[in-house]
N, C-alpha and C positions, 0 to 999 in steps of 0.2 A: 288824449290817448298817448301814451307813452311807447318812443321809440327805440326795441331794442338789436342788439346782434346774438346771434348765436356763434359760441365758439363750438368745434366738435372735430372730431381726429377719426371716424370713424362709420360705423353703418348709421349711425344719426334717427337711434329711434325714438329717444326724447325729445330729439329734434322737432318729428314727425309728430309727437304727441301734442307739444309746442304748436306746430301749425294748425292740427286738428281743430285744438278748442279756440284757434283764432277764428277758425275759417267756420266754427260751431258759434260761433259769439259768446262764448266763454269765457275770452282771454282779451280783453280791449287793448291791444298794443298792437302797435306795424312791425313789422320783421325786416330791418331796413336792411342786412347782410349777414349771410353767412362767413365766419370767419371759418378757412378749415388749412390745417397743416401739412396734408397728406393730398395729392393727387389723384390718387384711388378709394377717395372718405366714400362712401356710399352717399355721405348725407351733402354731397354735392348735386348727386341727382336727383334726391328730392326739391331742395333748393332750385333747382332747374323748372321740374315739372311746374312748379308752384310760383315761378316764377320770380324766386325770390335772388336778388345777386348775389354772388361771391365775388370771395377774396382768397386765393388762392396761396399761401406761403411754401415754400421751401428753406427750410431754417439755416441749411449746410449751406447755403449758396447764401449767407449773410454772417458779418465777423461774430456779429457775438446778440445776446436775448436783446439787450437794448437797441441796436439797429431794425430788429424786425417788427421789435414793438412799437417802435416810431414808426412805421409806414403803416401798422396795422392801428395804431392813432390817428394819425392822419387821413386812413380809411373812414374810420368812425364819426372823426368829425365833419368827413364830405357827406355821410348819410346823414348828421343831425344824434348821432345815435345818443342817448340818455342812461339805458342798462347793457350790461355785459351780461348773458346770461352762458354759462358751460354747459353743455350737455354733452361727455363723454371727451372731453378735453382733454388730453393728456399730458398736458405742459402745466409746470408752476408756471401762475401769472408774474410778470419782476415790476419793479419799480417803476419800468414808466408808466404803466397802463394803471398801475397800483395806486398810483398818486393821483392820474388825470380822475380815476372813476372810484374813489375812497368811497365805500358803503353803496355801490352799485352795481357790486359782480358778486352775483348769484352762482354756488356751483350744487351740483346735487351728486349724492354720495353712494355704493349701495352697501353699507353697513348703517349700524346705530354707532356713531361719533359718540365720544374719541375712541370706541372699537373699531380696530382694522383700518386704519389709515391707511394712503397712498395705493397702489398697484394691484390688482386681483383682490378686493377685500371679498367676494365674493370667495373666490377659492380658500381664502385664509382662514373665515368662517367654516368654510365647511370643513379643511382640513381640523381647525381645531375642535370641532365635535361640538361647536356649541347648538343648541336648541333653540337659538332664539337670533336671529339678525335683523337689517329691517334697511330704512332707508331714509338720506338726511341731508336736508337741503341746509345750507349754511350760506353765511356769506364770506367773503375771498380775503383772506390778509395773506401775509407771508407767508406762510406756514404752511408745511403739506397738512391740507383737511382739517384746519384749527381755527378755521372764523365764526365767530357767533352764529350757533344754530337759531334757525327759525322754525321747522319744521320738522317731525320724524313719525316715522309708524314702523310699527313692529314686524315682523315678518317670521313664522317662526317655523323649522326645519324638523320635519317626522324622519325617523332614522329609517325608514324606506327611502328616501329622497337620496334622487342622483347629483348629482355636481349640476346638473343638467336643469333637472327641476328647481331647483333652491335660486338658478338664473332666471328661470321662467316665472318662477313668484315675485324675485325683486321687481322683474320689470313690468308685471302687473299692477304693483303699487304705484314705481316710479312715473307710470304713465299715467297714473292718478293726480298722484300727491303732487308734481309738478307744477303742471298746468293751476291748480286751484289754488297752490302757493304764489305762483307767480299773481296771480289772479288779487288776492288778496294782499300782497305785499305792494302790491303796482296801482291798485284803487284805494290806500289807504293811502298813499305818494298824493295823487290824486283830488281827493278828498281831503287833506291835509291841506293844499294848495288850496282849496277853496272852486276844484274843477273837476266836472262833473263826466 
């Protein structure tokens, strides 16, 4: 069983999906810490209920990305932790974390990559009128939203649909597609290793 963190900046509902299908026997990994940047994440309190610890950051109150990434490495390696997984992150990953976990930080996206990179692709989609979006797990290089996809499914937007709905569809998927990607990307780690 593969040990992961969650990063998340926010209400933490892939988070929450995340613990579901653990807590469903869906997802074989332990949830060794919440990582979260914001004080008022929602997805602290879930992490609470569930029992699962955090790591609390304030970024301002540290000189620069590489100082907090080294304490939030150093977090990771007191849990044992193996994957990084983002759910709703809102920071570039930088180099220190980038090098310690090369090809083991999963983020998940809610456009079809390389449409609508970085910030509200949700809104960007809709603003440009297209008919079709969707949602896409990849994994983490440098780059805003440019690491080898693993996953994606379509999503597609009827010109009745609010700003509102076209949210409520991605995160239907995303609460899917998630978890079973994890699932599958994490048991084949797994089963590659020769453990069961």
């Amino acid at each position: 069983m593969k040990n992961i963190a969650v990063f998340a900046s926010g209400s933490g509902t892939n988070f929450q999906a995340i613990i579901d299908a653990v807590e469903a026997n869906e997802l074989h990994v332990e949830i060794r810490l919440l990582v979260a940047d914001k004080a008022n994440a929602k997805a602290i309190e879930r992490a609470e209920k569930h029992g699962i610890p955090t790591f609390v950051f304030h970024p301002k109150e540290y000189t620069n990305k590489q100082d907090f990434e080294t304490e939030i490495l150093s977090k990771l390696k007191d849990n044992d932790v193996e994957y990084i997984v983002l759910a709703g992150y809102m920071r570039l990953i930088g180099e220190t974390l980038l090098s310690a976990f090369e090809g083991r930080i999963l983020n998940i996206h809610p456009s079809l990559l390389p449409a609508f990179p970085g910030k509200d692709a949700i809104g960007q989609a809709f603003d440009a009128k297209v008919k079709i979006t969707g949602v896409t797990i990849h994994y983490v290089d440098e780059g805003m939203d440019t690491g080898p996809i693993i996953a994606q499914e379509a999503v597609y937007i009827d010109e009745k649909d609010t700003l509102d709905d076209v949210r409520k569809k991605i995160q239907a998927v995303e609460h899917v597609l998630y978890p079973k990607t994890l699932a599958a990307v994490l048991d084949k780690v797994q089963e590659a290793k020769g453990v069961n």
